[in-house]
C-alpha positions, 0 to 999 in steps of 0.5 A: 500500500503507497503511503501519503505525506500529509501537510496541513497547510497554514490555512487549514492551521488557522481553520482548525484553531479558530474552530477549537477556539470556537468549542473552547468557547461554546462547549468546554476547553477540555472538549476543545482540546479533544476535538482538536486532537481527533481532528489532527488524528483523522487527518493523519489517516489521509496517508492511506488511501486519500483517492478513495474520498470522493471529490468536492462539489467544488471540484470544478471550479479548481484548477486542481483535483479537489477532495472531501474527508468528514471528520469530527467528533461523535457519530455525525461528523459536521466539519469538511476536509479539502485536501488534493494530492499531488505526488505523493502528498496530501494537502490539506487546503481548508477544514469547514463546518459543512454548514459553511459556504462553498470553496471557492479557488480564491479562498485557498493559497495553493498551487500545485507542485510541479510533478 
């Protein structure tokens, strides 16, 4: 099985804070702390596998592959993944609430490497 190098981009960084800022204020710190934790562990599992997610409807309106992995804490995950893969690296671009408005290729800082 081919294994994936994931880098979390410093846009889905900022996404993941700011939603665990948002539990830290809304739920508790110590549920902040685990959500931010299982967000981290579930973006790890992106090395095996990450064409076996399906593409964003957003797909389209890139100029790259885009992908989706739900993730989340609980039997309803509500937080979106966007990754693409290039080589043999996963990048995270984003991570939403899925209540969250569409990608747009504007709201990512990402271009492809050459292959």
């Amino acid at each position: 099985m081919k294994l994936f190098q994931v880098v979390v981009l410093p846009q889905a960084e900022a996404d993941i804070e700011a939603n665990a800022h948002w539990w830290a204020l809304n739920r508790s710190f110590g549920q902040a702390v685990h959500w931010f934790d299982v967000i981290h562990e579930q973006l790890s599992s992106l090395a095996f596998l990450p064409e076996s997610h399906s593409l964003s409807p957003e797909n389209d309106d890139f100029p790259f592959e885009i992908r989706d992995k739900l993730v989340g804490i609980g039997s309803r995950p509500s937080y979106r993944v966007v990754f693409t893969i290039a080589n043999d690296t996963v990048f995270v671009l984003t991570v939403r609430r899925g209540t969250q408005d569409v990608v747009r290729p504007h709201d990512v800082d990402f271009s492809p490497p050459d292959s």
